[in-house]
N, C-alpha and C positions, 0 to 999 in steps of 0.2 A: 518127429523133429521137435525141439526142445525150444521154445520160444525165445527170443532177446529179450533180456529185460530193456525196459524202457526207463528211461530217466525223464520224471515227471515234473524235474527244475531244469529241464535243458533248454537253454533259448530257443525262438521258436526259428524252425527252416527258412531260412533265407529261398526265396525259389528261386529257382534258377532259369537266368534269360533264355526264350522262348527261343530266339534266331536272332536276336540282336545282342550281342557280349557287349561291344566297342564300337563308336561313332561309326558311320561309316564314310567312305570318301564319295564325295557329290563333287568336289574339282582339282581341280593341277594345276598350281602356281597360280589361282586366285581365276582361272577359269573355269565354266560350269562345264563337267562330263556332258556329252548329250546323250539321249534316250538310245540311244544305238547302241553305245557303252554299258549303260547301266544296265540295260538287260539281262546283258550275261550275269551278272550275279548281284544287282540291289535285291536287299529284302532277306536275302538269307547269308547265312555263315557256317561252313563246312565243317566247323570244329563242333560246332551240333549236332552232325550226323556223321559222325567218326569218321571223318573227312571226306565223306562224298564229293566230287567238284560239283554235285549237281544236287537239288534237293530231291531227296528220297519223294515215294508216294505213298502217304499216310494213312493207310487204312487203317480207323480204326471210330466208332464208335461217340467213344468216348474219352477223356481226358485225365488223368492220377493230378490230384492237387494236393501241394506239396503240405497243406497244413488244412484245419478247420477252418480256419481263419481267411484262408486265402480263398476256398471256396464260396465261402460267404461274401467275400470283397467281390470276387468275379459276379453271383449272381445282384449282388446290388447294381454291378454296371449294366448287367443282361438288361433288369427290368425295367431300370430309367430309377430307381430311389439312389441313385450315385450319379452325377454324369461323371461323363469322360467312355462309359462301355466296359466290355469285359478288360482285365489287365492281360487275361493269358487264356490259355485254349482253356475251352469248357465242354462242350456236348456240340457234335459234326454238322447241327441243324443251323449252329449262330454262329461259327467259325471252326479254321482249321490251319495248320499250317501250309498247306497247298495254296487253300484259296486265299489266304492274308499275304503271303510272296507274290499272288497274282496281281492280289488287289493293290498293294502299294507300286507295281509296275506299271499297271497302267494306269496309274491316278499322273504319273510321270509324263508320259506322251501328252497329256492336254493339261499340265499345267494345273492340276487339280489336288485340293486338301488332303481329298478320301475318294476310296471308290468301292463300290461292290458287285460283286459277280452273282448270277443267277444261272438258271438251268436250260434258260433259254431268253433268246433276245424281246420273245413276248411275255415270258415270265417277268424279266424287267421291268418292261415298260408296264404291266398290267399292276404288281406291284408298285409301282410309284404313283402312277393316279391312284391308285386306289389310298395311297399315307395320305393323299391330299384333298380329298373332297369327301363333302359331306353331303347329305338330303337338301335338297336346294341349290348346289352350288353347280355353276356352269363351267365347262370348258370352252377356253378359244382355240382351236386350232389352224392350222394351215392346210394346203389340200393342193394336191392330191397326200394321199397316206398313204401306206402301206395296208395293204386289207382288211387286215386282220387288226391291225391298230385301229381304224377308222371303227368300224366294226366291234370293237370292244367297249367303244365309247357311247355307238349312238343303238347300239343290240342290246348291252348287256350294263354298263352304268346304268343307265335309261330306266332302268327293273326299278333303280333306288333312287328315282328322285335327282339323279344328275340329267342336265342337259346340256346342249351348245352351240356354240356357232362357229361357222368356219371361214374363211377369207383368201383368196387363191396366191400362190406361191410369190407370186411378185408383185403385192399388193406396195403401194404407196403408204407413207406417214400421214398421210390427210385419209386415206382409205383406212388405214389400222386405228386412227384416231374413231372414225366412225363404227369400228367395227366395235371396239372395247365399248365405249358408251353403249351402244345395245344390248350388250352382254352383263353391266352393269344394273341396268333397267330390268330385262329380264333375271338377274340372279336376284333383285331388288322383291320382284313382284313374285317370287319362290321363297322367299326369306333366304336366301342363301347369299352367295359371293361368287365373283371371278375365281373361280379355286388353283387353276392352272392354265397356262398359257402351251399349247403344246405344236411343234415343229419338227418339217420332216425338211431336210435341206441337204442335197440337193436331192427331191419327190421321187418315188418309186412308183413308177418310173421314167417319169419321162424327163428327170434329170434339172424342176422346176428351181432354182434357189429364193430361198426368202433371205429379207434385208434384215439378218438378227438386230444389229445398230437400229433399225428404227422401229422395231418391236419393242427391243428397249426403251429408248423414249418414250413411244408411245404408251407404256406399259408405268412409266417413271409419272407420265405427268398425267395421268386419268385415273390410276388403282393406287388409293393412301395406304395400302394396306401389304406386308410380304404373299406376293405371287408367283411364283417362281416360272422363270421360262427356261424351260425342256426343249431340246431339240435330240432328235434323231440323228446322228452322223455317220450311218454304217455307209455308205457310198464313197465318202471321202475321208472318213478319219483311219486310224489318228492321222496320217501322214499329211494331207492334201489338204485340212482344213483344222480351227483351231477355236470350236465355237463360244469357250468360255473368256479367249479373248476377245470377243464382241458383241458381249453383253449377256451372253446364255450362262444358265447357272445350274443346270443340269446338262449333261453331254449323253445321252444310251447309245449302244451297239449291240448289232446281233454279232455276238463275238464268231459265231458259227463263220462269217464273210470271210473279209480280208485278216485280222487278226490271228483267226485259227488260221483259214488259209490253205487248207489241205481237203477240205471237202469230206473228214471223218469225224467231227463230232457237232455239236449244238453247245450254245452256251449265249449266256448276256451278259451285258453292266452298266452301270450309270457310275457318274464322278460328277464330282461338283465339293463345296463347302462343305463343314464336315454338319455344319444349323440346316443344311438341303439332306444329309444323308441320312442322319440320326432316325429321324423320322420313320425312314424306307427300311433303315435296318431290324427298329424296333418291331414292324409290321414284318418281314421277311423271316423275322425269330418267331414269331407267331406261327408264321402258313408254312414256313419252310420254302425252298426253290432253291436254296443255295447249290452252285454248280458241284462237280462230288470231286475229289479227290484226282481221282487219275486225269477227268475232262481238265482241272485246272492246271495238273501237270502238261500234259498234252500245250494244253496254251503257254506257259511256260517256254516250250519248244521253241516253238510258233513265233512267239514276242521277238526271239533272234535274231529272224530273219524278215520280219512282216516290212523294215525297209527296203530290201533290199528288193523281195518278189514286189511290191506296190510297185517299186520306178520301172522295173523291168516290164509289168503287164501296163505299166503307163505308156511307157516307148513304143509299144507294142499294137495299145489304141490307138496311136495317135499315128501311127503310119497304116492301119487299116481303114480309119474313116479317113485317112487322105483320099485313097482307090476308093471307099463307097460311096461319098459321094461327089464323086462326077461318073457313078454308073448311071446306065440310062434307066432301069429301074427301082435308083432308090428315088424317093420323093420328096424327102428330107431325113437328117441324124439330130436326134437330142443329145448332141455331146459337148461337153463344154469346152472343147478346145475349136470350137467351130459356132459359138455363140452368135445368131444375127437379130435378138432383139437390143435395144438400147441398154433401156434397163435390166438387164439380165444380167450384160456384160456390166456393168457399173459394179453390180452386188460381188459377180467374180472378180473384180479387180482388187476390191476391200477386202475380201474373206476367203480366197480360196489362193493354196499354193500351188496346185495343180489340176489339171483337169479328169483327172479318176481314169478309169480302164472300164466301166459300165455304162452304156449308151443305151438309145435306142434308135432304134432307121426304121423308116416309114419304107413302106413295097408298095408301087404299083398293084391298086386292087384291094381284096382284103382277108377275110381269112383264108381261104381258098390258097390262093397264093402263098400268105404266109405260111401254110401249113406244108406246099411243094417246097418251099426253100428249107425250113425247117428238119422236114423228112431225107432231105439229101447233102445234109452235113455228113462229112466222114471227122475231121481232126474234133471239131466241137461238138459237143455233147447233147444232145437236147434233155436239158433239165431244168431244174427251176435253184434257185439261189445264185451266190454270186460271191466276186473275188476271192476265188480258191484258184488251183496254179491250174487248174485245166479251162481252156475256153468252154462256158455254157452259153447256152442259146433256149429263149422260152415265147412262147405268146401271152404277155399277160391278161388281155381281154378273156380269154377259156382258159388259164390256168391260178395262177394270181391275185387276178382281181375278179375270178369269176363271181363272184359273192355279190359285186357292187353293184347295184343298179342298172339297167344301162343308161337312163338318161344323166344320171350322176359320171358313167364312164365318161359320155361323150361331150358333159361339161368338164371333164379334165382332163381331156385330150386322151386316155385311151381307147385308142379304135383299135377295129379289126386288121388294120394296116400295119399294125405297129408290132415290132418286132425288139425283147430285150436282149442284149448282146453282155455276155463279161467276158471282157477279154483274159487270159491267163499268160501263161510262161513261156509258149509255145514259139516255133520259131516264128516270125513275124509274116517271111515269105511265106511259108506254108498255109500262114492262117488265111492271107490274101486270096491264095489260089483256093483253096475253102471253097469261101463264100461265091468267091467268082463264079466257079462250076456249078456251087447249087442254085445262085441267082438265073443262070440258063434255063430252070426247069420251071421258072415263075414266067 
């Protein structure tokens, strides 16, 4: 085959838009589309993929750019000697067209600059402490955690010089005031800083909420310095809660929960500013963790419907812990449509639009027991995660949080008593008569 001659005065290639041609439409008659809308097709445009209505799944590697030049433009953004980031696809470790349609979707549901997706909801989170702390510097967190979060912190930062303090979920402004000065003092007598302020809201699992509003404060009038506060929201977001309305400035999710929603793949992300992302993204092109291709399609799917399955497994909890508790052997539910501390309810009244579909109910007794009710589900599943469309059921004390301590379980309230519930899609009556029949066998 005979080669094209090239013409060596030809202007240079204009590239051609990635998935964005023409503005897109975000309202109607000067109203804003909602997130429910925008799903079906923000972020991409069909005349890209020779009119697919859906976007294709991009296997592939690597990236063709359209000029030398434009190569050289994209790794200037990769490395940070450009800001602003790449302009267009480059190599499947730093982006891709799957995951950039994902990511501008759900940066939508909370109200958020930018967002980035990971390969798992601990890849996330283990990435973003890690863009923000240095030898010396401490974290604050909140508590209870998720295991394996708490555990990343106080196991394995630990190795390098991080340490921290923790403060329990519904701590007070004059509590969080005390907590930061210590943590100031000790980051003080480390050489280091407050590096991150980190939260789980509502706590895995016993459904604790913290007062993001007066973290912030607190965080405003004691640290002169950018801190950023992280929270956790895989329990209630996006739907039911909106944390970067109340002061949080990073939002993470095990996208694997209610997002995916079907209980067949793993995946994470954080959203926040884009001065909060840069950071996480630059370190992410480094280690790699970016979610792949077909997983961020799959969430694509997902993003569809995730209002629609959330209110239905919402309707769903909230007329199951009607019937549980007033049985005679539950002992209490951590659900928040049944709140009976003060302050509990005050922080759900600010921050939360709903009260979720993941509880937990306390059994007469304790593991023992829980393990008879457990063993004699039929419709729920005994497994461990959560808001996917099928009801699961786990015991966090031996599965979950077996890792933790026990006297750290039993200062945060996970006992052997306690039992986590996500409720799914099911019919509501059936799920009732469920639990009913296997509470008989406790």
């Amino acid at each position: 085959m005979t080669d094209l001659p090239v013409d060596q005065n030809a202007a240079p290639i204009e590239p051609t838009p990635r998935r964005k041609p023409k503005p897109e439409r975000t309202e109607i008659g000067g109203r804003p589309l909602k997130p429910s809308t925008l799903m079906m097709g923000h972020g991409f445009d069909p005349v890209l993929s020779e009119g697919s209505l859906k976007a294709p799944i991009f296997l592939t590697s690597t990236f063709a750019f359209p000029s030398a030049a434009d190569g050289k433009r994209h790794f200037e953004g990769i490395t940070g000697k450009r800001e602003g980031g790449a302009d267009g696809l480059v190599y499947s470790r730093f982006n891709g067209p799957n995951q950039e349609i994902l990511e501008d979707r759900l940066a939508i549901w909370d109200g958020a600059e930018d967002a980035l997706t990971f390969s798992s909801g601990m890849t996330a989170i283990c990435v973003l402490m890690m863009a923000y702390v240095s030898q010396g510097d401490v974290i604050v967190h909140s508590g209870p955690l998720y295991a394996a979060s708490e555990g990343f912190v106080s196991k394995v930062l630990s190795k390098f010089g991080v340490t921290y303090i923790d403060f329990p979920a519904g701590a007070s402004r004059e509590e969080l005031d005390d907590v930061l000065k210590r943590a100031k003092c000790q980051a003080g007598e480390n050489g280091g800083k407050v590096a991150m302020i980190y939260l789980e809201s509502p706590a895995n699992p016993t459904n604790a909420l913290v007062d993001i509003e007066a973290v912030k404060e607190a965080r405003d009038a004691n640290l002169k310095w950018d801190c950023p506060i992280a929270i956790d929201n895989t329990f209630l977001g996006p739907l039911w809660q909106r944390p970067l309305d109340h002061g949080a400035d990073i939002v993470a999710y095990s996208l694997t929960k209610y997002v995916g929603g079907h209980s067949d793949l793993v995946a994470g992300s954080i959203a926040g500013a884009k001065k909060w992302m840069d950071p996480v993204r630059a370190l992410r092109n480094t280690m790699g963790g970016i979610v792949d291709p077909n997983t961020a399609w799959m969430l694509l799917r997902s993003l569809e419907t995730v209002e629609l399955r959330m209110q239905r497994a919402g309707e769903n909890a909230e007329k199951v812990c009607e019937c549980l508790k007033a049985h005679p052997k539950v002992t209490g539910l951590g659900y928040l449509g049944h709140i009976k501390d003060a302050r509990q309810q005050y922080i759900f009244d600010r921050h939360c639009k709903g009260a979720g579909s993941t509880f937990s109910v306390f059994l007469k007794g304790g593991e023992t027991e829980c393990f008879r009710f457990l063993d004699h589900l039929t419709i729920a599943k005994l497994a461990v995660s959560l808001g996917g469309t099928e009801t699961l059921a786990s015991h966090p004390a031996s599965m979950t949080h077996l890792s933790v301590p026990d006297e750290r379980k039993a200062a945060l309230g996970i006992t052997d008593s306690l039992v986590r519930i996500s409720i799914g899609i099911e019919d509501a009556d059936d799920l009732i008569a469920d639990f009913e029949q296997a509470l008989e066998h406790v």
